[in-house]
One Martini backbone bead per residue (centre of mass of N, CA, C, O) as a GRO file, in nm:
protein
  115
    1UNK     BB    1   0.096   0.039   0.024
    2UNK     BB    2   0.050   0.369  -0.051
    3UNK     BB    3   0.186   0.625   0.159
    4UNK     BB    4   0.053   0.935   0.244
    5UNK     BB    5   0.107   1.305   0.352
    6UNK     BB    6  -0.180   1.480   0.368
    7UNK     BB    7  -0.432   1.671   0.327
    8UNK     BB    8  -0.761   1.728   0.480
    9UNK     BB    9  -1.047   1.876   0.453
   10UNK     BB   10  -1.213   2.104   0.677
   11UNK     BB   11  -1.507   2.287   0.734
   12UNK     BB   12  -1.633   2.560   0.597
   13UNK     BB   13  -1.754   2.778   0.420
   14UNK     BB   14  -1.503   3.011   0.321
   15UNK     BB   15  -1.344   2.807   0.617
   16UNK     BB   16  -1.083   2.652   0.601
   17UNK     BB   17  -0.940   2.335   0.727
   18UNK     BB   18  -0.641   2.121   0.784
   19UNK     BB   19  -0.564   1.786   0.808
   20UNK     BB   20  -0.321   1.580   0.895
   21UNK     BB   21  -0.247   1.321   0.681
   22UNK     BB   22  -0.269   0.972   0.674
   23UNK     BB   23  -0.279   0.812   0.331
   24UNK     BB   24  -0.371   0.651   0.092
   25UNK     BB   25  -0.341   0.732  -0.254
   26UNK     BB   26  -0.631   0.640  -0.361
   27UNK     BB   27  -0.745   0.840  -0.181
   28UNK     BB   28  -0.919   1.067  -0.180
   29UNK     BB   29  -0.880   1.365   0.010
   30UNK     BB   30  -1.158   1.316   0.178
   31UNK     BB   31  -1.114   1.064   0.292
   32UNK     BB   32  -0.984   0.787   0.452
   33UNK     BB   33  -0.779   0.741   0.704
   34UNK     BB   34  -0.510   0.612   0.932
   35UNK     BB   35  -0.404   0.925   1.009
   36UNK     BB   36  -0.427   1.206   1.259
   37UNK     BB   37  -0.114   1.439   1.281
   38UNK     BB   38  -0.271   1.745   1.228
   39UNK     BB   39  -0.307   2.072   1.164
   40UNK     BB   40  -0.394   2.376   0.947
   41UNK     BB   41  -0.505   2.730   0.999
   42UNK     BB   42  -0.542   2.977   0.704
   43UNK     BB   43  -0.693   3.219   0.884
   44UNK     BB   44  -0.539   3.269   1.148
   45UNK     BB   45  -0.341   3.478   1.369
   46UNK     BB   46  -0.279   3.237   1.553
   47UNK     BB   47   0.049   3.103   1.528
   48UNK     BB   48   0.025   2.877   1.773
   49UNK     BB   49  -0.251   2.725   1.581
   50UNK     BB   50  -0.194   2.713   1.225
   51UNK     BB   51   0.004   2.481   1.371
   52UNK     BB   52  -0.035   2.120   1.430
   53UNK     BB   53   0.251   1.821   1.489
   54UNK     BB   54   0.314   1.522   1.543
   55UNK     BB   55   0.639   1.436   1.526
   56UNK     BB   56   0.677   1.144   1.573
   57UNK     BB   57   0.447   1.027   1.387
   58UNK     BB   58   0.595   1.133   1.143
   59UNK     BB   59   0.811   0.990   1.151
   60UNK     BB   60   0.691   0.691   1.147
   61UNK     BB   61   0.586   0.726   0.879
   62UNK     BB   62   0.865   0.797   0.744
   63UNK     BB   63   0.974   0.511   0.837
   64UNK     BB   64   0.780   0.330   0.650
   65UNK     BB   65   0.720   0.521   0.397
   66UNK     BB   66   0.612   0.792   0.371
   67UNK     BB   67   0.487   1.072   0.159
   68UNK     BB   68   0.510   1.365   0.146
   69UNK     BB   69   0.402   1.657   0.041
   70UNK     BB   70   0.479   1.963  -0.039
   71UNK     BB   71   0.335   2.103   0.181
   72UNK     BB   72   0.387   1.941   0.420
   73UNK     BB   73   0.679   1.977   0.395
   74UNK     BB   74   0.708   2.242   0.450
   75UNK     BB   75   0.583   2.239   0.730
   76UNK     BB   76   0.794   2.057   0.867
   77UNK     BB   77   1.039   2.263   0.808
   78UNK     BB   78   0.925   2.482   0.977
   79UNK     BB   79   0.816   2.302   1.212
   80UNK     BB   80   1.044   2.126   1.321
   81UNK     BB   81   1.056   1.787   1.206
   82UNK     BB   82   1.342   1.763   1.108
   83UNK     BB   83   1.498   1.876   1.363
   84UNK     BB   84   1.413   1.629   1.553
   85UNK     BB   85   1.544   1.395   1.415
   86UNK     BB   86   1.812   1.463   1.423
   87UNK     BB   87   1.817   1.486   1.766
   88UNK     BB   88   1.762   1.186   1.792
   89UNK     BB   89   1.956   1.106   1.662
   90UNK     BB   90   2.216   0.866   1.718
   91UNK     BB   91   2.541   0.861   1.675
   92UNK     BB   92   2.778   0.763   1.507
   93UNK     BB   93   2.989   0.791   1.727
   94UNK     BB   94   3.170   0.642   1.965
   95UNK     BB   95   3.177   0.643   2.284
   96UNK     BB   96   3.453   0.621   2.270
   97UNK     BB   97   3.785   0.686   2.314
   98UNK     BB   98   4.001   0.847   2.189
   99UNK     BB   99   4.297   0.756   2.052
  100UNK     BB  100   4.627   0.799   2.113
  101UNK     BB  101   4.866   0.959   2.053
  102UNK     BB  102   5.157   1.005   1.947
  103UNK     BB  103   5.449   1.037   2.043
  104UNK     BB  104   5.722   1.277   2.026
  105UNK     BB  105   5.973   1.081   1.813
  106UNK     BB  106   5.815   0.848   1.780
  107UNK     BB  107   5.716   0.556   1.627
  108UNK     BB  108   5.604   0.395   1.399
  109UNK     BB  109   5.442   0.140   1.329
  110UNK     BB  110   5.478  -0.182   1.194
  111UNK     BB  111   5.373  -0.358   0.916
  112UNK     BB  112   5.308  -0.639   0.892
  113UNK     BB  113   5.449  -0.941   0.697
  114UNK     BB  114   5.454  -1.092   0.420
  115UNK     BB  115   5.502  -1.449   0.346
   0.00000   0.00000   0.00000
């Protein structure tokens, strides 16, 4: 199954707000989701109501393999749900302590012998 995060219409006549929806890409846009991961209202004047977006669950589908929309990803980069994955994501580098530099003046060792 194709599943996409986009937009999907609910409100009233010329009052539209859309719902970040996870859903198959062959249902139509206001079909039936698998799931609402949050809202954005085109409307409203206060900024921190105008976009709610479960960052988590965003991640979660996006590691099943959900494809945002170009909105959907707009909307993502601004309100930083890429950049809590990479903070989130654990370090690369091993935890042990780097190893010790060789002392000035002393020798390289030397790489063993083929026989």
């Amino acid at each position: 199954m194709a599943v996409s995060i986009r937009l999907k219409r609910f409100g009233r006549t010329n009052r539209p707000t859309w719902r970040i929806a996870v859903m198959d890409k062959r249902n139509a846009r206001d079909g039936e989701s698998i799931e609402e991961i949050g809202t954005y209202d085109t409307i409203t004047d206060q900024k921190k109501e105008k976009v709610t977006i479960k960052a988590d669950r965003a991640l979660f589908w996006m590691s099943k393999g959900a494809q945002p929309s170009k909105t959907v990803h707009q909307l993502f980069k601004r309100h930083g749900v890429y950049a809590s994955a990479t903070a989130a994501a654990p370090a690369a580098a091993p935890a042990t302590a780097p190893a010790a530099a060789p002392a000035a003046g002393a020798k390289p060792a030397a790489a063993p012998k083929k026989k």
